[in-house]
C-alpha positions as CSV (number, residue, x, y, z in Angstrom):
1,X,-1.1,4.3,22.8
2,X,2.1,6.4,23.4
3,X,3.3,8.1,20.1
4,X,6.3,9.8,22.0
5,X,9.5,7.8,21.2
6,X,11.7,8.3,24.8
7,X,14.3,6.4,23.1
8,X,15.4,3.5,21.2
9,X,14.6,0.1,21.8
10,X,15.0,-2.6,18.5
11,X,13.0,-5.0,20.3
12,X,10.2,-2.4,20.6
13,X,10.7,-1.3,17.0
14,X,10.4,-5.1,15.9
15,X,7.3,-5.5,17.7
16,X,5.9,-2.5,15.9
17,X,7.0,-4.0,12.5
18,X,5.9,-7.3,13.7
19,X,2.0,-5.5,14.1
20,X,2.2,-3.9,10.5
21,X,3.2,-7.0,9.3
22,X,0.4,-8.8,10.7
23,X,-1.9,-6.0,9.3
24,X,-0.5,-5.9,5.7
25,X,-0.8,-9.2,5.4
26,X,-4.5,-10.1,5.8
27,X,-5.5,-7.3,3.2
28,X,-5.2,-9.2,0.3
29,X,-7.8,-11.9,1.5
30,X,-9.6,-9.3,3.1
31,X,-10.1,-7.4,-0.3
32,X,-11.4,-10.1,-1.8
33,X,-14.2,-10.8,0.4
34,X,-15.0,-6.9,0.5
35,X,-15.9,-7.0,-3.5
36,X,-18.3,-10.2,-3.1
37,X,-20.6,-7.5,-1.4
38,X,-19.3,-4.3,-2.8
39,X,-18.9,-2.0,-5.3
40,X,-15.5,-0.4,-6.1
41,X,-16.3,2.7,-5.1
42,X,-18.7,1.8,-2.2
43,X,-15.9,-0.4,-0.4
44,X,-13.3,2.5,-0.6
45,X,-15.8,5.1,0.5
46,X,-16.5,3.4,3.9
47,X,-12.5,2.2,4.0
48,X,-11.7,5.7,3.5
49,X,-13.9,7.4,5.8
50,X,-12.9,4.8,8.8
51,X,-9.6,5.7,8.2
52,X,-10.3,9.4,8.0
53,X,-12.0,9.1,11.6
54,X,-8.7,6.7,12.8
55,X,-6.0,9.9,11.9
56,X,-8.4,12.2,13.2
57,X,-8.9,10.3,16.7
58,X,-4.8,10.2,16.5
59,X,-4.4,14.0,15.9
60,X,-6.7,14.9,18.5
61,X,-5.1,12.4,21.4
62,X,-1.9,13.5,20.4
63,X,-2.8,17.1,20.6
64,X,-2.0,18.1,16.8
65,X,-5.4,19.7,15.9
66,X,-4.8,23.0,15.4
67,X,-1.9,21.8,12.9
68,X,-4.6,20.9,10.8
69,X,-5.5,24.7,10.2
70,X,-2.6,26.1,10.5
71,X,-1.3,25.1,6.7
72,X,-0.5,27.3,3.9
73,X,-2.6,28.0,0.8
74,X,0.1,25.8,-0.8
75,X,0.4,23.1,1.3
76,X,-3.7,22.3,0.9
77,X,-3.3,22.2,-2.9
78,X,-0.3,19.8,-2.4
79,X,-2.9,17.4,-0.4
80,X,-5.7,18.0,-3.2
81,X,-3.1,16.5,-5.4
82,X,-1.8,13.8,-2.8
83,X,-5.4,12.4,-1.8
84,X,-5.9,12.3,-5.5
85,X,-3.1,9.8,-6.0
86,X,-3.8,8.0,-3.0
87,X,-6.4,6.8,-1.6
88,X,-8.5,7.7,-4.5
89,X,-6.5,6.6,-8.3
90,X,-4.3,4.3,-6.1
91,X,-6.7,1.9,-4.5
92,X,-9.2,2.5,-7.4
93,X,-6.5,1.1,-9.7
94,X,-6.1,-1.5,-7.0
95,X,-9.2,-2.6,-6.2
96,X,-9.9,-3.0,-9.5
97,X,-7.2,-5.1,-10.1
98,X,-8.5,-7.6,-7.5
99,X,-11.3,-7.5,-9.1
100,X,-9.7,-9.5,-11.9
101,X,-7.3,-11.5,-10.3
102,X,-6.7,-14.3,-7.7
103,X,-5.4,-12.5,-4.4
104,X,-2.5,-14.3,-5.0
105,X,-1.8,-12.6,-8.4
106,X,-2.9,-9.4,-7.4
107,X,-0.8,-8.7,-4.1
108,X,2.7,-9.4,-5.4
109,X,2.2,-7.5,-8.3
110,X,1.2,-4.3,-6.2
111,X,4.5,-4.9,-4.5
112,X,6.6,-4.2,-6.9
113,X,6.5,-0.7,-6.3
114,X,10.4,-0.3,-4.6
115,X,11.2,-1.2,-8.4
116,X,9.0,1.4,-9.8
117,X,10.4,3.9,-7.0
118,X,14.2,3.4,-8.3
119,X,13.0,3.7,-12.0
120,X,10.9,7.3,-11.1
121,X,13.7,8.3,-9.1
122,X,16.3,7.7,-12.0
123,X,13.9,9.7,-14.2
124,X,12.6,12.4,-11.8
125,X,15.0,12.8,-9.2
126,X,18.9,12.4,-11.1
127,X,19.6,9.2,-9.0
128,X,22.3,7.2,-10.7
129,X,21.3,3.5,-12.1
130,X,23.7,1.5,-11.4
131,X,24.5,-2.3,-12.0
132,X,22.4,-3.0,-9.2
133,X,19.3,-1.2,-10.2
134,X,20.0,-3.4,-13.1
135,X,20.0,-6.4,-11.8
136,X,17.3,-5.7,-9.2
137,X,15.0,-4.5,-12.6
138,X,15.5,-7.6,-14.0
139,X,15.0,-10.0,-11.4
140,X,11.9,-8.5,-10.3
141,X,10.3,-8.0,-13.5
142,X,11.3,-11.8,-14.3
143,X,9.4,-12.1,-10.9
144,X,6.0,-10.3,-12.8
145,X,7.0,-12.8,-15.4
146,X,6.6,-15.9,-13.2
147,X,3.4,-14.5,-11.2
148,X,1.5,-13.7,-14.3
149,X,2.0,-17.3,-15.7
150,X,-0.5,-18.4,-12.8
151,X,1.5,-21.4,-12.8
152,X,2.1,-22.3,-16.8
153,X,5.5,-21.3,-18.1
154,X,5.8,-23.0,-21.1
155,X,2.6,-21.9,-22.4
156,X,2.5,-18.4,-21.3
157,X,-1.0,-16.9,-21.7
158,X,-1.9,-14.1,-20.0
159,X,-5.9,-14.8,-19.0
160,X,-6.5,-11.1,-17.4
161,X,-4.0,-8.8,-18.7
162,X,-6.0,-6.1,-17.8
163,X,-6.1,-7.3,-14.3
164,X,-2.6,-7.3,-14.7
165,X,-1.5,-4.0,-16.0
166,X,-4.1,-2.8,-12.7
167,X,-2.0,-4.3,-10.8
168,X,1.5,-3.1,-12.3
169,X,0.1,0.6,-12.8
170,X,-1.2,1.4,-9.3
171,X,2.9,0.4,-8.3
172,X,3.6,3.5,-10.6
173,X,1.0,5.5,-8.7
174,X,2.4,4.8,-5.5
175,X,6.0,5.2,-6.5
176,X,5.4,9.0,-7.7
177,X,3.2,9.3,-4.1
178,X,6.5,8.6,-2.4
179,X,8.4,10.4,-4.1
180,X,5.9,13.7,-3.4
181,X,5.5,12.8,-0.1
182,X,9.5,12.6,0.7
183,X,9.2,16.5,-0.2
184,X,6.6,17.1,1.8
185,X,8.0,18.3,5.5
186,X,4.9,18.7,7.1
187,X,3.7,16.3,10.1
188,X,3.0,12.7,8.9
189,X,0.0,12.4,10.6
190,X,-1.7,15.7,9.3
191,X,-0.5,14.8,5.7
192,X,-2.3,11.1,5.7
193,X,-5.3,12.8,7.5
194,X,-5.8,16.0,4.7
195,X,-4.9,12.9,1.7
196,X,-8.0,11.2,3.4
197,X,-9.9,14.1,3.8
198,X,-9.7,15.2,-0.1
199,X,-10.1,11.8,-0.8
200,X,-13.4,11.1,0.4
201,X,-14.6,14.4,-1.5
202,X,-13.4,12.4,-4.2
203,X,-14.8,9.3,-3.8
204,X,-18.1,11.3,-3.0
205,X,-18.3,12.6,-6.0
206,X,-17.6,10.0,-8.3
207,X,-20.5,7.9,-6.2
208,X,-22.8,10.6,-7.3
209,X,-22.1,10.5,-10.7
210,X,-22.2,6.4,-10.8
211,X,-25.5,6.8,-8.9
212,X,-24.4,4.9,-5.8
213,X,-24.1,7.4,-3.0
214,X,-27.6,5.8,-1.4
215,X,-25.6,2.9,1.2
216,X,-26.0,1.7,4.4
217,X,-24.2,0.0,6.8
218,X,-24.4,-3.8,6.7
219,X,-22.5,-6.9,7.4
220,X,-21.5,-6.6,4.1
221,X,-19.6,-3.9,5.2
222,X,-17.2,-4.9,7.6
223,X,-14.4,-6.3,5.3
224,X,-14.3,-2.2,3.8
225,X,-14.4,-1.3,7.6
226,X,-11.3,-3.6,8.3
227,X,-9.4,-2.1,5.6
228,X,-10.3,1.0,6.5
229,X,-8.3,0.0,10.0
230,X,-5.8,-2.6,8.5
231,X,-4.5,-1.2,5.5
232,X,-5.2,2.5,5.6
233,X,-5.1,3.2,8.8
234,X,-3.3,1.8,12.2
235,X,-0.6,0.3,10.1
236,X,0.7,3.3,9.3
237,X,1.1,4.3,12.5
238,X,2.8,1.5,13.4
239,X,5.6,1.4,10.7
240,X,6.2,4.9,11.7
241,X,6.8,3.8,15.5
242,X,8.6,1.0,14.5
243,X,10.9,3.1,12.8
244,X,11.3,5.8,15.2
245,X,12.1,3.1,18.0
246,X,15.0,1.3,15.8
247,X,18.2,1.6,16.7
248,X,19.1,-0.1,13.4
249,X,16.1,1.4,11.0
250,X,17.8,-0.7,8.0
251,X,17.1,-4.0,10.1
252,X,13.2,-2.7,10.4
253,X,12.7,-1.7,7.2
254,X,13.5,-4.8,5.7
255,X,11.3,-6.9,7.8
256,X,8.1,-5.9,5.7
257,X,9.3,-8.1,2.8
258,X,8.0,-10.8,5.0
259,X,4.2,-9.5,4.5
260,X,3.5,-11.1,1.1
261,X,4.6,-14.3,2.0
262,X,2.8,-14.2,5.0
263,X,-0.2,-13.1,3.1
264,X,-0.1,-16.2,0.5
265,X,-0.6,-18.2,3.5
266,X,-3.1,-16.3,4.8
267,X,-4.9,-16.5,1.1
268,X,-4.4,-20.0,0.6
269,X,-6.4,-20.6,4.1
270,X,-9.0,-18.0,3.9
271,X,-10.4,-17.6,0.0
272,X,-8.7,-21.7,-0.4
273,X,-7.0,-20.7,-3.2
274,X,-4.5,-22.9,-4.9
275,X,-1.2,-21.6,-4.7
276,X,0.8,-21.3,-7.8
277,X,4.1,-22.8,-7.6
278,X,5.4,-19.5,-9.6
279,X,3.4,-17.4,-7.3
280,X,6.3,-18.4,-5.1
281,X,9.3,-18.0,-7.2
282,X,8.2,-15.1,-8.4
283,X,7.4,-13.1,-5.3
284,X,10.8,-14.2,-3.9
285,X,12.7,-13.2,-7.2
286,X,10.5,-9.7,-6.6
287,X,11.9,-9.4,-3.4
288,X,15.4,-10.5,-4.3
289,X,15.1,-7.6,-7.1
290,X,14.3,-4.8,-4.4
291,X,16.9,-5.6,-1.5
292,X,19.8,-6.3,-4.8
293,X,18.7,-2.1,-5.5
294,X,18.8,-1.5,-1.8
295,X,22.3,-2.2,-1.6
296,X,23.5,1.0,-2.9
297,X,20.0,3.1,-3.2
298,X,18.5,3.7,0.7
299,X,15.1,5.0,-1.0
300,X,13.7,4.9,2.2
């Protein structure tokens, strides 16, 4: 794979975000099946240290290994601190969250996240909010509204509100990852591998203390394996190419709001869930909610 843009094609960026879509929207299922076999902390241990081995095959193909060394006393405690929000409290928050939900409930929950960018960015950054961040607060969160009903407006009873405020909270984590890593000027690759790399100390640890570090490699193990690839890994990779490629970036960047509805389908016909009629509405008045704020904040 050539990671050297020579110059811009939209069709080649499309394909790109066509691939990442594709990836993104299997996880969901795929997480699902991962905890019928695993623990928590077992399932992102392996899905972290395949996607550790995926950046570092990258770096060294692309010829970006001594970059790895070559970072300031400054710029490693920045990655301590990055890995620590993600992988490690991000997809522990997540995972966890599946744990206690239908897929269905889970995944557009997560994806609320451009919300909870705007909202961190108002706070953090000075960013103005505007009638549309608003608007696009209120839809979406009348989006959560709808999801969390699991199909039962009128008598609105939340059965796993822990589950649910998993779900909402690992948005917030993400969010205030973005909004680090937009400071951060240093290769994307190198910063994704070093967040991996402190990660799996991490994880390693906190399998010690819970007693679990004694695994082995299993069939049970190739759904943590696949998101190790999937979601944490080669997707990545391909967002940034797809990006890079655009003559339009705007265009691109939009097209991943097609992943969770692609995923729904994906849920319904691989875990057989039923899906929720507000499942639907709500991830659509989600998604209405983020591209009403994109119309005068380009977060991105």
């Amino acid at each position: 794979m050539v990671f050297i843009v020579l110059r811009k094609n939209q069709n080649i960026a499309y394909f790109y975000a066509g691939l990442t879509i594709l990836c993104w929207s299997t996880v969901a299922s795929v997480f699902k099946i991962a905890l019928a076999g695993l623990s928590i902390l077992t399932l992102l241990f392996i899905a972290n240290i395949t996607a550790l081995f995926i950046d570092l095959f990258i770096i060294i193909i692309t010829g970006k290994t001594d970059q790895i060394f070559k970072g300031s006393f400054s710029s490693y405690l920045r990655s301590m601190l990055m890995g620590f929000l993600n992988p490690f409290l991000y997809y522990i928050i997540l995972i966890r969250a599946y744990s206690l939900l239908p897929a269905q409930i889970a995944q557009p929950l997560n994806f609320i996240w451009p919300v909870t960018l705007t909202l961190l960015a108002v706070m953090l950054l000075g960013y103005q909010f505007t009638w549309h961040s608003f608007a696009g607060l209120i839809l979406s969160f009348l989006g959560v509204f709808f999801i969390a009903s699991r199909g039962n407006i009128r008598s609105f009873n939340i059965e796993e509100p822990a589950g649910v405020i998993l779900a909402l909270g690992s948005s917030v984590i993400w969010a205030f990852y973005w909004i680090l890593n937009m400071k951060d000027t240093r290769d994307d690759i190198i910063k994704l591998f070093l967040n991996f790399f402190f990660s799996a100390i991490y994880i390693s640890i906190a399998l010690i203390i819970e007693g679990e570090y004694q695994m082995s490699l299993s069939v049970r193990s190739w759904p943590a394996i696949y998101l190790g690839i999937f979601e944490m890994g080669i997707p990545f990779i391909f967002w940034l190419k797809a990006l890079q490629s655009a003559r339009y970036p705007d265009r691109i960047a939009n097209t991943i709001y097609l992943a969770p509805f692609f995923s729904l389908i994906i849920i319904h016909v691989v875990l057989d869930e039923r899906i929720f009629f507000t499942s639907v509405i709500g991830l659509i008045l989600i998604v209405s909610g983020i591209l009403i704020q994109k119309i005068n904040h380009k977060m991105e």
